[in-house]
C-alpha positions in Angstrom: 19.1 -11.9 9.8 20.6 -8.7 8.9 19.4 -5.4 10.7 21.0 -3.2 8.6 21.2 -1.8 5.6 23.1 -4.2 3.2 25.9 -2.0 2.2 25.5 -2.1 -2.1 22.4 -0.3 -1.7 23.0 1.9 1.2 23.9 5.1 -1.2 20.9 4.7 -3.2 19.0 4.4 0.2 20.3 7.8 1.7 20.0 9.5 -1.9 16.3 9.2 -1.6 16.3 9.5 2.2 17.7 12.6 2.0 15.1 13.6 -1.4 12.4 12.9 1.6 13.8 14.6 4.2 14.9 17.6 2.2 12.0 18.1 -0.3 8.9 16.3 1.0 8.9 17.0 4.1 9.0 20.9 3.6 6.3 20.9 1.1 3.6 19.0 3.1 1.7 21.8 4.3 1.0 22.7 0.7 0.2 19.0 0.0 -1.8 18.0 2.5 -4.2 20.6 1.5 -4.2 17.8 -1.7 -3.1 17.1 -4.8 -6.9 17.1 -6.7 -8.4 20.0 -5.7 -5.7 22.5 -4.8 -3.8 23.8 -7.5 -0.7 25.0 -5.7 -0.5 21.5 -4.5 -1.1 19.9 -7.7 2.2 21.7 -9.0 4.4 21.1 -6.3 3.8 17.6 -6.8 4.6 17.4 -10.4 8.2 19.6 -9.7 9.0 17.2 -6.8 8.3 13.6 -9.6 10.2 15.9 -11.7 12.8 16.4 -9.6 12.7 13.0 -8.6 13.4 12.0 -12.4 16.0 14.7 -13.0 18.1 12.8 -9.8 17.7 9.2 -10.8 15.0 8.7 -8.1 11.9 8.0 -10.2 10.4 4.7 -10.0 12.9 2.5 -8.6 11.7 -0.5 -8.7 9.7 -0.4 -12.0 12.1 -1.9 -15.3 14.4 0.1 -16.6 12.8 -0.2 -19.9 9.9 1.2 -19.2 11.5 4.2 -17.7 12.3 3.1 -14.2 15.4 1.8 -11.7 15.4 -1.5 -12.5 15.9 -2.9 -8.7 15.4 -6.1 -7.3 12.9 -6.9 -5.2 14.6 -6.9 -2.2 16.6 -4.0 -2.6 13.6 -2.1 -3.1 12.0 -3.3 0.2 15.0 -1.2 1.7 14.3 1.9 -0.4 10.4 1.7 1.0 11.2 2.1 4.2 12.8 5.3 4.0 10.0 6.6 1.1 7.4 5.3 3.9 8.6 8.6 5.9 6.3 11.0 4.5 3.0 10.2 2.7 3.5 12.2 -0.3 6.5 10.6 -0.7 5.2 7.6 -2.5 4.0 9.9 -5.5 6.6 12.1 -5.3 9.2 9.5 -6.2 6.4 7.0 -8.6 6.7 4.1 -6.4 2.6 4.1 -5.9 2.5 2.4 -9.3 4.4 -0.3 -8.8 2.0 -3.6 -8.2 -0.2 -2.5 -10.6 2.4 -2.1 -13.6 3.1 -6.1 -12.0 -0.2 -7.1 -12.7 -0.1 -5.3 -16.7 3.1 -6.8 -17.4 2.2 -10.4 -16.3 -1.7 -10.9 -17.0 -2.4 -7.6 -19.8 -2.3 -8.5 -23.7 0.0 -7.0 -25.4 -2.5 -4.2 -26.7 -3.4 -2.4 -23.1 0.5 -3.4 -22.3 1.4 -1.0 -25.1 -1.4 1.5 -24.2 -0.5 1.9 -20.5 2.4 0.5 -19.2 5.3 3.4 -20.1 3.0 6.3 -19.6 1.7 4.7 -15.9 5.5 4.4 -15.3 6.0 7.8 -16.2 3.3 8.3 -13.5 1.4 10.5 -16.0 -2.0 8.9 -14.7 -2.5 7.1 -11.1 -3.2 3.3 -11.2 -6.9 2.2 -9.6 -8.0 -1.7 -8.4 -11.4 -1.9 -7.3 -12.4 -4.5 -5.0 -14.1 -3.6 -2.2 -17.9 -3.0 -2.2 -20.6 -1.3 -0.1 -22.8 -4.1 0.1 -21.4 -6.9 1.6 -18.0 -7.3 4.0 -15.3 -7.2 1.6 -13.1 -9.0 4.3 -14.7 -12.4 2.9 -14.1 -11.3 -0.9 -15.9 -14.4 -1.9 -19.4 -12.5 -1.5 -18.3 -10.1 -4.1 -21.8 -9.0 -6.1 -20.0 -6.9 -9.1 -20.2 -9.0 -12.2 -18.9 -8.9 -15.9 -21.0 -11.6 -18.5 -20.0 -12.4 -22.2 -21.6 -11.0 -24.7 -20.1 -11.5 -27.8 -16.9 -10.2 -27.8 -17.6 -7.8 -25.0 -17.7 -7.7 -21.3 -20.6 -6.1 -19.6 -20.2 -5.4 -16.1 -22.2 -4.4 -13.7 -21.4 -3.6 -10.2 -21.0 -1.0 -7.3 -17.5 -0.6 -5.8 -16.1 2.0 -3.2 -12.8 2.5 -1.4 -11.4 2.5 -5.4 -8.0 4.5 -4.5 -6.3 6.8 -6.9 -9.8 6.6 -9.0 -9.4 10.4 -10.2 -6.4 10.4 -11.5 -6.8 7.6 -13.3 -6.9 6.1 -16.7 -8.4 2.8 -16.4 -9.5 0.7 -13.2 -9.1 -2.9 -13.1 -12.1 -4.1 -11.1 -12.6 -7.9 -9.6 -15.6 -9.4 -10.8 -17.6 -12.3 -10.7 -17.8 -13.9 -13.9 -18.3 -18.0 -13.5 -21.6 -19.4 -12.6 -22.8 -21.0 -9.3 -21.8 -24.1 -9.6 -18.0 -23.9 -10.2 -15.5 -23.5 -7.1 -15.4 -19.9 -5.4 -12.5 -19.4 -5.7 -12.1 -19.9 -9.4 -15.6 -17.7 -10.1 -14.0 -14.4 -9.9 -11.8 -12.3 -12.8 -10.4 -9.2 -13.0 -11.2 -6.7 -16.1 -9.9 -3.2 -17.4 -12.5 -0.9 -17.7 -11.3 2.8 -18.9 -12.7 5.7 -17.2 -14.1 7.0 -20.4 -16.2 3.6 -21.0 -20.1 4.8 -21.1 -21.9 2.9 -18.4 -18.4 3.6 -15.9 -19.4 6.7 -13.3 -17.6 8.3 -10.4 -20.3 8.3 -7.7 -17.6 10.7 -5.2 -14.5 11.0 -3.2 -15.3 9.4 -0.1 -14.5 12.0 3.0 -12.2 9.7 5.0 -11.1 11.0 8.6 -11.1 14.3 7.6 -9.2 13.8 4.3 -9.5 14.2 0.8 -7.3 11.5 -0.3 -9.2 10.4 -3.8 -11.1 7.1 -2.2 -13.8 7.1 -4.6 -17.1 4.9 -5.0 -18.0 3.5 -8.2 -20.7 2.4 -10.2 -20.5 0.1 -13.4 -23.8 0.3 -15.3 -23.7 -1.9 -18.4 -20.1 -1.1 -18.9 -18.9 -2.8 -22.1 -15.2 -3.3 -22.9 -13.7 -5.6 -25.0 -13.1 -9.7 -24.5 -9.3 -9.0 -24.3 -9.9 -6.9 -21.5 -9.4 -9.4 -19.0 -5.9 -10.0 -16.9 -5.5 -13.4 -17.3 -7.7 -16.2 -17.9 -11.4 -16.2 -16.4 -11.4 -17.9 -12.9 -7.7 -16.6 -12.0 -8.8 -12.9 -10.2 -8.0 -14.6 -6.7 -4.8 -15.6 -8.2 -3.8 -12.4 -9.8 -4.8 -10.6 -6.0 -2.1 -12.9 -4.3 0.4 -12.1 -6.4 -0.4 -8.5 -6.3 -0.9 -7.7 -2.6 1.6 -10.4 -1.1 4.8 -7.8 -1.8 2.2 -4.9 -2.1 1.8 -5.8 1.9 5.4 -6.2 2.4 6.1 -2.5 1.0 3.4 -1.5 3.1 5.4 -3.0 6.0 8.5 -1.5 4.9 6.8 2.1 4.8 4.9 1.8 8.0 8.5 1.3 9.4 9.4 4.5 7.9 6.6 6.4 9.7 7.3 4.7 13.0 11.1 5.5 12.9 10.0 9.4 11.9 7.6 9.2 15.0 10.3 7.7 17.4 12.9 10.4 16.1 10.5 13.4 16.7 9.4 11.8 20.4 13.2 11.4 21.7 14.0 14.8 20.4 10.8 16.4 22.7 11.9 14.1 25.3 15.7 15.4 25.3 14.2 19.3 24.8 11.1 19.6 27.0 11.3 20.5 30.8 9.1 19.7 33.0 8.8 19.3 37.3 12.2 20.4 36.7 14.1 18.1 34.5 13.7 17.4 30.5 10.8 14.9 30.2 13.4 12.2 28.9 14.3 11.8 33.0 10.9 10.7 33.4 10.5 6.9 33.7 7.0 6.7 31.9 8.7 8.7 29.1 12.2 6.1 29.4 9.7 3.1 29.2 7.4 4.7 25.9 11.2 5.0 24.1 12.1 1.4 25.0 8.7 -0.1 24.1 8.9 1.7 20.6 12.3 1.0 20.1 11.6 -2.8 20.6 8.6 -3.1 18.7 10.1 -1.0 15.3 13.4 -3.6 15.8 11.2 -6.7 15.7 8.6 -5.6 13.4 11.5 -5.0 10.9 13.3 -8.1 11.6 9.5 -9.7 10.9 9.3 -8.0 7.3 12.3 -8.7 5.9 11.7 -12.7 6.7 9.2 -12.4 5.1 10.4 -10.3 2.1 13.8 -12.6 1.9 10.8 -15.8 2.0 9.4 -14.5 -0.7 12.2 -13.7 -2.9 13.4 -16.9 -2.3 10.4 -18.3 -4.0 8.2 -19.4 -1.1 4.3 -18.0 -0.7 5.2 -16.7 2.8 1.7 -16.9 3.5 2.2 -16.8 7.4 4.8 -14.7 7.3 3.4 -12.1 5.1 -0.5 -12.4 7.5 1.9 -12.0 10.8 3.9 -9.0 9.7 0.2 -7.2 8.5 -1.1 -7.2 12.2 2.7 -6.4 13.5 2.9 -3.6 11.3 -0.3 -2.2 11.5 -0.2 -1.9 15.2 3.6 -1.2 15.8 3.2 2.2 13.4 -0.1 2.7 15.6 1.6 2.6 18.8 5.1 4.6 17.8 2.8 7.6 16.4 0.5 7.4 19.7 3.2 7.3 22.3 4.9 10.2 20.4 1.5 12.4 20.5 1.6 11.8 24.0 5.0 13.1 24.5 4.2 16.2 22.7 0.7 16.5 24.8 -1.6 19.3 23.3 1.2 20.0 20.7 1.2 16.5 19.2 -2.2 16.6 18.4 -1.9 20.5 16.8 -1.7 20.9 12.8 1.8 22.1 13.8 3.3 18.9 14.0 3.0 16.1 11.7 2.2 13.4 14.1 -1.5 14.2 14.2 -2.1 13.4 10.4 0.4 10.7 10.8 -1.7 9.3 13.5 -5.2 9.1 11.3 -3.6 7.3 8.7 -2.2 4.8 10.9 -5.6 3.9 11.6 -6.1 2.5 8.0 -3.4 0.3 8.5 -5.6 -2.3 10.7 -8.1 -2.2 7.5 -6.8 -2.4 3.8 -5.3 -5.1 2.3 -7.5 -6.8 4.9 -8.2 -6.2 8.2 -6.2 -7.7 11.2 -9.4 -10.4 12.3 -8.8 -11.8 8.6 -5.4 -12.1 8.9 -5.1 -13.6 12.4 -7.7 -16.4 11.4 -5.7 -17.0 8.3 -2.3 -17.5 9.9 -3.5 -19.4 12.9 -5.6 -22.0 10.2 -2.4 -22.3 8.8 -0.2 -22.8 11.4 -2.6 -25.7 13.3 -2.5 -27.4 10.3 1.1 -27.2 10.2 0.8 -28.8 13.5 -1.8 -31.2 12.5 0.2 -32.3 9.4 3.5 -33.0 11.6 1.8 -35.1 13.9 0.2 -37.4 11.8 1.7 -40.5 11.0 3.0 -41.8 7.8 0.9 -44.1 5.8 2.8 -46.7 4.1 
């Protein structure tokens, strides 16, 4: 396994390194105040994607034909971990976009392909799946109570959903629903249908406060919402499917950018380390302090060396089911720990809005929640790997 950077994309890597560090960084006290209700906000973001655009740096792992860079998969795994150093980043340079223009491009017919695909691209609207609901524990997705039935050639769905991300800016959300009845299997009872946010019956109940944040997490309701038969992605039973495929790289780019936040939390601890005095020596003479730096250092190496198995598992074809459940509880609590260790070097400072660890820091705490919580994961993977065990114990039957 390689740690680092293979060389061919290196260049690109530091072009939009240095696009982070240069123009992102700068502009988040504007930013954070956020993007949909401040208005000096909302324009610095669209000069920064515009910038991003004038440099080459837009979308880069969206097709070229449809406006983007064109890279491969694993190449842009690299380029995530250095856009994963600033929030904003991921809208600044329309890589937010990216599973859901997946989904379109494989499971859309060709009329909401033509309708959406280049302008969400262009990032001229936000992308929203809905999944989660109030109602039951969204960890077991299999309880899911929204539903769409057939009538005639129109879906009606009818549902409550909340935790629907990027629901404001939106143009359509494509929401997972149950539409088989009782007595087929689960895990082939569930779709997923567009539903445009200007389809009567479709309401934006409010942006869900979140740890102090306004970041456009939105509930939902679906009240006799009617869109058209071809709405669906896919065929009927395949919205399980259709979530594997989206949210197994989803979680790897996750991964990748969590990496991104750790290594901007490590930088920013070893610099207060090397700069701050105390008892009469700079805190990085401390042994407490030596063994924080070692421990983070460790974890961001192994948790890195983690994703891209599972990135190069998947590229090679594989489901990289285990691989893909391990590095989700890694990741989640190696970012956790770098961004907590470097509050504490800081002390009262770290936890100030004068640094960036403390915002960093709530939003690590997501990390052990969406795209399922580490308890889901874990049982997952271990099911897995004992039967694995099971499987190469038992003997063959001839």
């Amino acid at each position: 396994m390689e740690l680092p950077v293979p060389e061919h994309i290196r260049p690109l890597r530091d072009r939009v390194l240095r696009f982070v560090e240069d123009r992102v960084y700068p502009a988040e006290p504007v930013l954070n105040r956020g993007v949909h209700n401040d208005g000096e906000a909302h324009e610095l973001m669209k000069r920064l994607q515009q910038e991003a655009k004038d440099e080459g740096l837009w979308a880069l792992g969206h097709p070229k034909e449809l406006g983007g860079g064109g890279l491969p998969f694993l190449d842009y795994v690299y380029i995530n971990e250095v856009v994963g150093m600033a929030h904003h980043a991921i809208w600044a340079l329309g890589t937010h976009t990216h599973q859901d223009s997946l989904m379109l491009r494989r499971h859309a017919t060709a009329e909401w392909q033509e309708k959406y695909l280049a302008p969400l691209v262009a990032g001229e609207f936000s992308q929203c799946f809905s999944m989660t609901e109030p109602d039951v524990a969204s960890s077991d997705p299999k309880q899911l109570q929204t539903t769409a039935v057939l009538d005639g050639d129109e879906w009606v769905v009818d549902g409550h959903k909340w935790f629907a991300s990027e629901a404001l800016d939106a143009r359509y959300v494509v929401v997972m629903v149950r539409t088989e009845p009782d007595e087929v299997p689960i895990h082939q009872a569930f779709s997923m249908v567009i539903v445009p946010v200007d389809t009567p019956g479709f309401e934006i109940v409010r942006d869900i406060p979140v740890m102090g944040m306004d970041e456009g997490h939105c509930e939902l309701r679906f009240n006799s919402a009617r869109v058209p038969a071809t709405s669906m992605l896919g065929q009927r039973g395949q919205g399980f499917t259709i979530a594997q495929e989206r949210l197994g790289p989803g979680r790897i780019f996750h991964c990748m950018r969590w990496l991104g936040q750790a290594q901007r939390a490590y930088d920013l601890m070893c610099e207060r380390a090397l700069t701050r005095v105390a008892f009469g020596s700079p805190l990085s003479d401390k042994q407490l302090i030596q063994k924080m730096i070692f421990d983070t250092a460790a974890e961001i190496r192994a948790s890195r060396l983690l994703t891209l198995d599972a990135a190069r598992t998947l590229d090679a074809g594989g489901s990289a089911r285990v691989e893909i459940g391990i590095i989700k509880v890694v990741g989640a609590s190696m970012v956790h720990n770098a961004i907590d260790r470097a509050i504490q070097v800081f002390g009262a400072a770290g936890v100030s809005g004068d640094f960036p660890l403390e915002r960093m820091y709530r939003l690590a705490r997501f990390a052990r929640i969406y795209d399922g919580p580490d308890e889901t994961h874990i049982a997952t993977v271990s099911r897995l790997l004992l039967k694995q065990h099971r499987d190469a114990r038992r003997p063959v039957v001839s």
